[in-house]
N, C-alpha and C positions, 0 to 999 in steps of 0.2 A: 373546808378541806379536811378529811380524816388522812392523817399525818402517814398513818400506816398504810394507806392506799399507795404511796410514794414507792414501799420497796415491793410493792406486788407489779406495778410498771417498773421499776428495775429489773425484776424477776422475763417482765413479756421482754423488755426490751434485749437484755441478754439472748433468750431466746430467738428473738427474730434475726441476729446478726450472728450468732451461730449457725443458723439456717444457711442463711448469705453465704458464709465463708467461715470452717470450724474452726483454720488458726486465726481467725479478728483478734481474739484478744492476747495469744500468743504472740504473733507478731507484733501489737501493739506494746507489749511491754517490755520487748528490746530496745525503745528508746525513742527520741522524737526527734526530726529535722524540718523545723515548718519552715517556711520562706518571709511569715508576714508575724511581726508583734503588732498587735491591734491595743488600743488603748481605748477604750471604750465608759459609756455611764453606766453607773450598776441599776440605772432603773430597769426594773420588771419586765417592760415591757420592750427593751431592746436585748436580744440574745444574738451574741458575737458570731459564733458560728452557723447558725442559723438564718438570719438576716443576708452573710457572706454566702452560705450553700457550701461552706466546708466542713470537711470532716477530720475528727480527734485527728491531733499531729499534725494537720495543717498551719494554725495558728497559735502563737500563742498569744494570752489574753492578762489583759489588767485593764479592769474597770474600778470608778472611782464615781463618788458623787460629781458629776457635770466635766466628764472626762480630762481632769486636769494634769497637769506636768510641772508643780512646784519643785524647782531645786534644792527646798528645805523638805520634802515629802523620801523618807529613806525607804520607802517602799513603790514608787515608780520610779526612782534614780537605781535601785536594784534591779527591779526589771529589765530597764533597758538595757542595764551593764552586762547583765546576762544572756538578754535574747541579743544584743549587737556582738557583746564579743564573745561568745561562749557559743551560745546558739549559729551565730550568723546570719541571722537573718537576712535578707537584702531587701522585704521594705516596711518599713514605721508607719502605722495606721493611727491618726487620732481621729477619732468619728464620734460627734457630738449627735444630736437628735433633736428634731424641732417640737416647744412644748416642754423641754427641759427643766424641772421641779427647780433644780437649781439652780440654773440662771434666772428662774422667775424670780426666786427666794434673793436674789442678788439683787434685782433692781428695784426690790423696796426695802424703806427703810424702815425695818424690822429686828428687834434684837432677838437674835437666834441662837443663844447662849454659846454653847460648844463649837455649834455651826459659823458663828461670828469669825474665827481667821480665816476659815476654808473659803468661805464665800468671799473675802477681801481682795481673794484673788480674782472671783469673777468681775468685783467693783473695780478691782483697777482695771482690768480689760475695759472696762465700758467709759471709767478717765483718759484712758488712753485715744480712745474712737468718741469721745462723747461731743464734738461737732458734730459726725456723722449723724450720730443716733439722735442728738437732739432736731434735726433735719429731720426726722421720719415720721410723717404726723401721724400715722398711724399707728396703736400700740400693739399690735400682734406682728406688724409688719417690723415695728423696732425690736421686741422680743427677738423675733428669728435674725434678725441681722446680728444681735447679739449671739447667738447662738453659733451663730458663722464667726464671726471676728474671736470667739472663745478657742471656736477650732485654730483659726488661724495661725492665735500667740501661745497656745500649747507646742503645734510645731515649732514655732519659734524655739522654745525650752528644749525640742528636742533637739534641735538644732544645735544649740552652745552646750548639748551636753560633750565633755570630752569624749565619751563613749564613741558618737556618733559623728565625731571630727576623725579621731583616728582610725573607723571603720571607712570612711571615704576618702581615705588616702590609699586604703588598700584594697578596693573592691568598691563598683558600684553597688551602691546601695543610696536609695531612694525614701524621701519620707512624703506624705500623701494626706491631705485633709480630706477628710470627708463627712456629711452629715446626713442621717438617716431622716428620711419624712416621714413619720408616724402616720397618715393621714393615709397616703398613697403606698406605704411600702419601700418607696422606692429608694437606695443609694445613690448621691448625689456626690459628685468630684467637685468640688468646689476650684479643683484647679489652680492653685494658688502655686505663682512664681516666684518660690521662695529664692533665688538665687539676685531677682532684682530688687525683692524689699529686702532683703538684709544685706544688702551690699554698703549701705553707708555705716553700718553699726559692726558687722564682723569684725574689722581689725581691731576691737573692744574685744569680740566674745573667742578670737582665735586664740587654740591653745598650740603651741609647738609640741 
């Protein structure tokens, strides 16, 4: 890729949404009110707005290696503090994707220098469920279920953040797992009833 090629599609791409509509970027720069914080992987080949069919100031976005929500991570705990209470959003996107570099990277045992804490958090997702997964003879079929259960206990995180306790006391607002399939395209709700698996643990994670 010649690097410079990049601001000459800046250049077309300007252009075509001028066409469209001459205040786009006018309007755009009074300010944003999206509805959905998506938290997403920064790999290459998953792009947020895209994949969703929204357009700038719909969402907003943080992606991370293997879409994670560490309570020790000061840059998705800012996120959310901002897009829940600042922004408003009313609903929390964590969307993993199957085939994920990083959850691959997490279920062997490989020393990954720097990478080594980040991915402890995928290892313990998989301590956490590793009945399950050890159950699944097959390893692409356990890969993806890892992939799901990642989704999973990230909401989870979002969950016990205080951000996201004190936004649903005062407005609904919704958080939503979901996982992209590479393969097919397609977004997957994985549908997860968070209100009945975290019902034995909340009065742990509730803050007043």
């Amino acid at each position: 890729m010649d690097i410079q090629n990049i601001f000459q599609n800046n250049r077309n791409w300007v252009q075509s949404k001028l066409e469209l509509d001459p205040e786009y970027f006018s309007d755009l720069s009074k300010g944003q009110s999206p509805e959905i914080l998506y938290i997403g992987c920064s790999d290459s080949r998953v792009t947020a707005e895209e994949l969703m069919g929204v357009s700038p100031g719909e969402a907003f976005i943080h992606r991370n290696i293997a879409n994670m929500v560490p309570n020790t991570d000061l840059s998705a705990m800012s996120v959310i503090e901002y897009a829940v209470t600042h922004l408003k959003v009313n609903h929390v996107v964590v969307c993993g994707h199957y085939f994920c570099g990083g959850v691959k990277a997490a279920m062997q045992s490989q020393d990954l220098g720097i990478l080594n804490p980040w991915l402890r958090n995928i290892r313990d997702v998989y301590r956490l469920h590793a009945k399950e997964l050890h159950a699944i003879a097959d390893e692409e079929d356990r890969y993806k279920r890892l992939v799901e259960l990642n989704v999973e206990e990230q909401c989870f995180n979002v969950i016990k953040t205080a951000a996201l306790q004190r936004a649903h006391r005062e407005r609904n607002i919704s958080v939503h797992g979901w996982v992209f399939d590479i393969h097919s395209g397609k977004l997957i709700d994985l549908d997860i009833n968070f209100e009945s698996k975290m019902k034995s643990v909340m009065e742990i994670y509730n803050l007043d």
